[in-house]
C-alpha positions in Angstrom: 65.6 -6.7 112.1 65.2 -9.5 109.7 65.5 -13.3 110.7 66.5 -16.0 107.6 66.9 -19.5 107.6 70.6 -21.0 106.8 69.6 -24.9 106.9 66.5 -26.2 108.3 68.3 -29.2 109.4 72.3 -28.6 110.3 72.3 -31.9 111.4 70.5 -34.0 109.0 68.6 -35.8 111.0 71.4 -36.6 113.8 73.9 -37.7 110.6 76.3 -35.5 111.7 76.0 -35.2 116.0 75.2 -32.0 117.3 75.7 -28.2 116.2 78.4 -26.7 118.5 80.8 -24.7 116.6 79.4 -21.2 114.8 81.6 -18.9 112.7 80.5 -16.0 110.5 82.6 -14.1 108.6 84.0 -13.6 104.7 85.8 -17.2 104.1 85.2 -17.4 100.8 84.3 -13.2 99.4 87.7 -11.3 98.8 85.6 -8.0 98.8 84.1 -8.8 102.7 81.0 -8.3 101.4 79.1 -11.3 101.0 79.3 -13.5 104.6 80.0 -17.5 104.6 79.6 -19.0 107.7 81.5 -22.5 109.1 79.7 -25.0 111.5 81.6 -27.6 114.0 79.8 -30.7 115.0 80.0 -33.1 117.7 79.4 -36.4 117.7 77.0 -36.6 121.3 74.7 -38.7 120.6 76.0 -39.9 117.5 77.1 -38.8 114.4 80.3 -38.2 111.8 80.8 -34.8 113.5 83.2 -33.1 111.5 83.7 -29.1 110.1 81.1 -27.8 107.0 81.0 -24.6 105.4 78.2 -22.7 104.2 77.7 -20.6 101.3 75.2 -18.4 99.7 74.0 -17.8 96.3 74.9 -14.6 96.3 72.9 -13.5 99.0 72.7 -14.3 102.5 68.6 -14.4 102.5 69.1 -16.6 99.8 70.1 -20.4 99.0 72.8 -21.7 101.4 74.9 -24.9 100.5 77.3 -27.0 102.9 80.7 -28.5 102.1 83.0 -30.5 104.2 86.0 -28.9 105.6 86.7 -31.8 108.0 84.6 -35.0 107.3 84.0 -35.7 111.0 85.6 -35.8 114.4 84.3 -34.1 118.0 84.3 -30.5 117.3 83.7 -28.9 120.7 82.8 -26.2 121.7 83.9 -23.0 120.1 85.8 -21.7 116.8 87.0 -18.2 115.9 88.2 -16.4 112.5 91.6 -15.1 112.4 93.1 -13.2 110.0 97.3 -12.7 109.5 98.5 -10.0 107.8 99.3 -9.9 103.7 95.7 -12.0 103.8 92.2 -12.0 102.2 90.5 -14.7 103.8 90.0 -15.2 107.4 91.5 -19.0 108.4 89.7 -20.7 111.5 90.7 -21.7 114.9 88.6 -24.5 116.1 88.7 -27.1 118.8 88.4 -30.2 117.4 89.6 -33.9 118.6 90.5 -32.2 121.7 93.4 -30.6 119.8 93.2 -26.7 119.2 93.7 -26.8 115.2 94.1 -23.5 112.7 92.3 -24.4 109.5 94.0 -22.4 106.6 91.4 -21.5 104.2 92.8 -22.1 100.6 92.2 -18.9 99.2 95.2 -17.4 100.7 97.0 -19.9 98.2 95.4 -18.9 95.3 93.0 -21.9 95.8 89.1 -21.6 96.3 88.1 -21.9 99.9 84.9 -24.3 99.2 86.2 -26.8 96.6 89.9 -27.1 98.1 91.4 -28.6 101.0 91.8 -26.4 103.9 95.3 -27.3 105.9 95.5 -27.9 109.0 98.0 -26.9 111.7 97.6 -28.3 115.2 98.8 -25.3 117.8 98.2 -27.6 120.7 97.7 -31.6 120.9 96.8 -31.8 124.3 93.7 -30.8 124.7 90.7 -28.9 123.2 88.7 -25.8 124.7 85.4 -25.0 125.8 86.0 -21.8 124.7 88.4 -18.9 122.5 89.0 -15.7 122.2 91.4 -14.6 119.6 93.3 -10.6 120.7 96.6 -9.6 121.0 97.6 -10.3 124.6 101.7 -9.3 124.9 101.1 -6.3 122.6 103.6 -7.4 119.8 100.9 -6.7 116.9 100.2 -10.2 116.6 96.6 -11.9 117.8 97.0 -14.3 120.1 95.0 -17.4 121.4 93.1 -17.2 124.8 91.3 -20.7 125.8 89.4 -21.8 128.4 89.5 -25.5 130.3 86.6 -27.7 129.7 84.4 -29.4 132.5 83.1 -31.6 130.0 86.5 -32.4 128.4 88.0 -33.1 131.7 90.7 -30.9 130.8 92.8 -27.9 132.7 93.9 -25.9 132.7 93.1 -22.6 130.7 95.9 -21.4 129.0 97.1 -19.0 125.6 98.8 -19.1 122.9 101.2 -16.9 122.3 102.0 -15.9 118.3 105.6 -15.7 117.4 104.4 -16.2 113.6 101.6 -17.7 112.0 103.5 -21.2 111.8 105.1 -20.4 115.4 103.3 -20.6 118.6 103.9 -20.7 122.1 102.0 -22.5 125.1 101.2 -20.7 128.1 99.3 -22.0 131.1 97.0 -19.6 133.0 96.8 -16.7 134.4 94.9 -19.1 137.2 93.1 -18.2 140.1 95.6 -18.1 143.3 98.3 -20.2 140.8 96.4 -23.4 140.6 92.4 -22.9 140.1 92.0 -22.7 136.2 89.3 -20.7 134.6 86.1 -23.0 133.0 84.2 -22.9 131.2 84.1 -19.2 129.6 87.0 -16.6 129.3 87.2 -13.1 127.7 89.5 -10.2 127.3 89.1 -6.9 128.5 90.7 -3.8 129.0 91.1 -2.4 132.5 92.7 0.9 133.3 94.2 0.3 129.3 96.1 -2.7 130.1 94.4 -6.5 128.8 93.3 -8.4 131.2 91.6 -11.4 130.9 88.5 -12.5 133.2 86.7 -15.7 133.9 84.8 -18.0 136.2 86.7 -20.2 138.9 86.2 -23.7 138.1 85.8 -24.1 142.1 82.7 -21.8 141.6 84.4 -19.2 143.7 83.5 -16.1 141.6 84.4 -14.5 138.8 88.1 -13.2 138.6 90.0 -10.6 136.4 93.8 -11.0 136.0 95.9 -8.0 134.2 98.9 -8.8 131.7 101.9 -9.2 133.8 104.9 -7.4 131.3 105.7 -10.8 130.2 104.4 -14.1 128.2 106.0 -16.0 131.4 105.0 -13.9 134.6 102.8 -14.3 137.0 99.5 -12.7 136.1 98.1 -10.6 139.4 94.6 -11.7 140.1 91.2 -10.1 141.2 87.9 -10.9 142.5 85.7 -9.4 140.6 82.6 -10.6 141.5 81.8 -13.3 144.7 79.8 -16.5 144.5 78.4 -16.0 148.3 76.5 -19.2 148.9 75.3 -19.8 145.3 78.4 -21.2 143.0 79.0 -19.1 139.8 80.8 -22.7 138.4 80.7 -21.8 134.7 78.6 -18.9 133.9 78.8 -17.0 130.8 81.0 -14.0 130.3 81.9 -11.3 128.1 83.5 -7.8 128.2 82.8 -4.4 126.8 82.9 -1.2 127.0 80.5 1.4 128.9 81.5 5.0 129.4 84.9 4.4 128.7 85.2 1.7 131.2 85.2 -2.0 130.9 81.9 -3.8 131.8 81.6 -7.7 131.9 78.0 -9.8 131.5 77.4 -12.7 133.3 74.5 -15.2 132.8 73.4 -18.4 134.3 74.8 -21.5 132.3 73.8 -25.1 131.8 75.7 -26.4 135.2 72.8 -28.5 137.0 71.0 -28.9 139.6 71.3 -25.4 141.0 72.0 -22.7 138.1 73.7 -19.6 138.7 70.2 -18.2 140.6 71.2 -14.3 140.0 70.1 -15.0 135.9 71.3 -12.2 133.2 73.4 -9.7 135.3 76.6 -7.0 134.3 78.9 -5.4 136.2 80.1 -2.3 135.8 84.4 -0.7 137.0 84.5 1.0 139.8 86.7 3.5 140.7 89.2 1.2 141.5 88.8 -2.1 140.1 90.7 -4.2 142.3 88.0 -4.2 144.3 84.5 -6.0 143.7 82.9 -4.5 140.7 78.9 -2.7 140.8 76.7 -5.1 140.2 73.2 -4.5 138.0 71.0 -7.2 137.9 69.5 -7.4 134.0 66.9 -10.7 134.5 66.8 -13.1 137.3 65.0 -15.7 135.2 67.7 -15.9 132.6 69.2 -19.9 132.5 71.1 -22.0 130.5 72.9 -19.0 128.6 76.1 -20.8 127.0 77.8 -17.9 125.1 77.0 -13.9 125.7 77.9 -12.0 121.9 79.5 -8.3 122.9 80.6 -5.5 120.6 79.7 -1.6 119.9 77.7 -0.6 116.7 75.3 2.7 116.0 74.6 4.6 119.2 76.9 2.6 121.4 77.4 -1.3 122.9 75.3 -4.3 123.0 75.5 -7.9 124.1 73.3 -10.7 123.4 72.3 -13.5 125.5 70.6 -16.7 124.4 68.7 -19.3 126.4 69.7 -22.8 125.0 66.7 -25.6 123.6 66.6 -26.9 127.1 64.9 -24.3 128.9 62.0 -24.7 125.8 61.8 -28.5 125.9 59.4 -30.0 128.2 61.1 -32.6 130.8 64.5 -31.2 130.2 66.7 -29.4 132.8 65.8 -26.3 134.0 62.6 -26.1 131.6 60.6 -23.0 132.1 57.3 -23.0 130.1 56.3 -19.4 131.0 59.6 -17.9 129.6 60.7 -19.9 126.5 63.5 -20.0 125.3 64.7 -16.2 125.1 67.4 -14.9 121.9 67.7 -11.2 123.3 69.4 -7.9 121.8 70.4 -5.6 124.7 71.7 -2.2 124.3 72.6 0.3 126.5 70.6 3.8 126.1 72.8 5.4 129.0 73.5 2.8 131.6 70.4 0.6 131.1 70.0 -2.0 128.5 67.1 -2.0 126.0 66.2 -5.2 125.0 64.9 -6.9 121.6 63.4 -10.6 121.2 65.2 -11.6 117.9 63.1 -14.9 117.8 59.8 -13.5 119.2 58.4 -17.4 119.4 61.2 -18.3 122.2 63.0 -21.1 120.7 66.4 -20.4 121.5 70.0 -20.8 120.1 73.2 -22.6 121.9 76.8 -20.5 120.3 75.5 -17.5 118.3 78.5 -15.5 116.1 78.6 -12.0 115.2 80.1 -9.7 112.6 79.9 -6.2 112.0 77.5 -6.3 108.4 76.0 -3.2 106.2 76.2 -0.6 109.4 74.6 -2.9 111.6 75.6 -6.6 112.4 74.9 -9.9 111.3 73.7 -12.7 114.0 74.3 -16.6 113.5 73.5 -19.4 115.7 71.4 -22.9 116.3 70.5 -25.0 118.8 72.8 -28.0 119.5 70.1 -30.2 118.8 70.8 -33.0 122.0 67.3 -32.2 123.3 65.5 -32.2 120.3 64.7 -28.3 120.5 64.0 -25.7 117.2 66.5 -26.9 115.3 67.4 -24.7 112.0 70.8 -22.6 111.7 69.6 -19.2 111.1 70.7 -15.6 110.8 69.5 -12.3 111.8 70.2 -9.1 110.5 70.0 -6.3 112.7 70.4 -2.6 111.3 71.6 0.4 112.6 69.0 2.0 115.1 
C-alpha cells in the first residue's frame, strides 16, 4: 500500500468552502491508464464552491494541478462517473445547486477535457442529493440514476432516474418505505435472489429496508425490513452492498446524525436463506462513528469495503470526539466470512467521501476531509495492490 498527496490544501485556505464531492476515474486519458480525479465543493462556511479537476504529470505520485469545471456554487454531497456507449471519457453526475446536473466532459467532442468547457445538462431541477449510485435499474442496458433525499437539504424524497437516452431522462420517486417514508441519507443497489433491489435507511430511523424492482419504472416496489432500529434509531447510517458467497451482503456504519449515533458502530449483514426476513447480523467494531460513505467492490482474493471516520471524531471539542481511536481510514476484506482489516492512514486522521477505481490489479483510493472542523486537510490517494 502506498499513500500520496493530491493537494495539500483542496480548499485553499477556506477560498473555495468545503471538500464534499470526490470522483476518480480516466476524465482526461483515452487509454484508462493514467487516473484524473474531480472535486465538488461547498460553500459551508464560506467559499466560491464550485467543480475542479485534477490532473497529474504523468503520474499519479507525481505533480497534480486543478482547473475549474464549475467556478463555484454548493456542490453537495456526492458525484459519480458515467460512461454512455460509443465513448472515451467518463462524464460526471454531480449534485450541485440542489439540481442533479451531468457534466459532459469535452473529450467526447473532440475537445480536451481540462482546457474546454464541460456542458452541462440538468436531469432534475428540483432538488439535489445526498447521495448516487449510477446501475442499470429496469434492465434495458442503459445505467440509470439512483439518489437519495437529503436531511441537510431539506429535500424528499429519494427517487431515480430512469435513462431513455443520454439527452432523455425520466423521474421516478421512491421505492419508499410503506409508500411515503423516503430513504436519507445513503442508498445502494444490490442484487437479491438476481433481481436489483435497492436498500437504504428510513429517514424516520426505523431501520434499514431493501425494496426489489417491481417489473416496471412505474410500479410499486415491495419493501423489506432488513435490519430493525430497536430503541436506538439507525436515522442515516452508511450503507453499501456486495457480494459474499454468492449472496448479497450490505455494511452499515454509524454516521454523523447527533446527539446519539448509530451505537452498534461498523457492522454487515449477511442474506439469509430467505431474505424477506431480517438479515444475520455480524458486528465488525462498536466504536466506529461518524462514517459518511462505506467504498464496496471485489478485487484479488475476493470483496472488500472501506469505512472512514470523518475529521470530527479526531478534532478535540467536536461531536463525537474520541481521542483513544482517531480518526480510522480502514481496508476490510473478507478471508472467508470475517473481514481483515488494514489502517491506510496509520496516524488516524480520517477522510469524509473517499472514491474508488479498479487500478494496475489492485485499486486506487481517493478522499479528504471536508475541512468544516479544521481536521487533516490534504486530498490524497492510496494505492492498494493485489494481495
Amino acid at each position: 500500500m502506498r499513500n500520496f498527496t493530491i493537494d495539500p490544501d483542496p480548499s485553499k485556505g477556506g477560498a473555495r468552502g468545503d471538500v464534499l464531492e470526490k470522483t476518480v476515474d480516466y476524465f482526461t486519458d483515452p487509454a484508462h491508464t493514467n487516473p484524473s480525479v474531480i472535486v465538488g465543493y461547498g460553500t459551508y462556511p464560506s467559499g466560491s464552491g464550485g467543480l475542479w479537476l485534477y490532473t497529474n504529470d504523468g503520474s499519479a505520485t507525481g505533480q497534480w494541478t486543478s482547473t475549474s469545471i464549475l467556478s463555484s456554487g454548493n456542490c453537495y454531497e456526492r458525484s459519480r462517473a458515467i460512461t454512455f456507449p460509443g465513448q472515451t471519457y467518463p462524464n460526471l453526475v454531480a449534485s450541485c445547486n440542489d439540481k442533479v446536473i451531468l457534466f459532459l466532459n469535452p473529450g467526447n467532442a473532440g475537445g480536451n477535457p481540462v482546457a474546454d468547457a464541460w456542458p452541462q445538462q440538468v436531469l432534475d431541477g428540483t432538488q439535489g442529493a445526498h447521495q448516487i449510485r449510477i446501475a442499470d435499474i429496469d434492465g434495458d442496458g442503459k445505467q440509470d440514476i439512483v439518489l437519495s433525499a437529503s436531511a441537510i437539504l431539506g429535500v424528499s424524497p429519494n427517487f431515480i432516474l430512469y435513462q431513455t437516452s443520454p439527452t432523455s431522462w425520466t423521474r421516478i420517486n421512491g421505492p419508499l418505505v410503506n409508500g411515503s417514508g423516503s430513504l436519507q441519507d445513503d442508498v445502494d443497489v444490490i442484487t437479491v435472489n438476481g433481481a436489483t433491489s435497492i436498500v437504504g435507511p428510513a429517514a424516520d430511523g426505523s431501520g434499514v429496508y431493501w425494496f426489489s424492482y417491481p417489473g416496471s419504472r412505474s410500479g410499486a416496489w415491495p419493501t423489506h425490513l432488513l435490519a430493525a432500529a430497536g430503541t436506538n434509531s439507525m436515522k442515516g447510517v452508511a450503507v453499501s452492498g456486495g457480494t459474499l458467497n454468492g449472496k448479497s451482503y450490505v455494511i452499515l456504519a454509524a454516521n454523523e446524525d447527533y446527539p446519539n449515533p448509530w451505537p452498534s458502530g461498523l457492522v454487515y449483514y449477511a442474506q439469509p436463506s430467505d431474505p424477506t426476513q431480517l438479515w444475520v447480523q455480524t458486528s465488525v467494531d462498536s466504536t466506529y462513528r461518524a462514517v459518511h460513505e462505506i467504498s464496496s467492490g471485489s478485487f484479488g482474493a475476493g470483496p472488500y469495503f472501506i469505512a472512514a471516520e470523518e475529521e470530527q471524531e479526531c478534532v478535540s471539542g467536536q461531536p463525537d470526539y474520541h481521542a483513544s481511536v482517531g480518526c480510522r481510514v480502514t481496508l476490510f476484506q473478507f478471508a472467508g466470512n470475517v473481514p481483515q482489516q488494514t489502517q491506510l492512514d496509520p496516524q488516524l486522521r480520517g477522510t469524509q467521501n473517499q472514491s474508488v477505481i479498479p487500478w494496475q490489479g489492485g485499486i486506487l483510493v481517493v478522499g479528504a476531509n471536508h475541512q468544516v472542523y479544521h481536521g487533516y486537510p490534504p486530498l490524497q490517494g492510496w494505492i492498494i495492490s493485489e494481495p
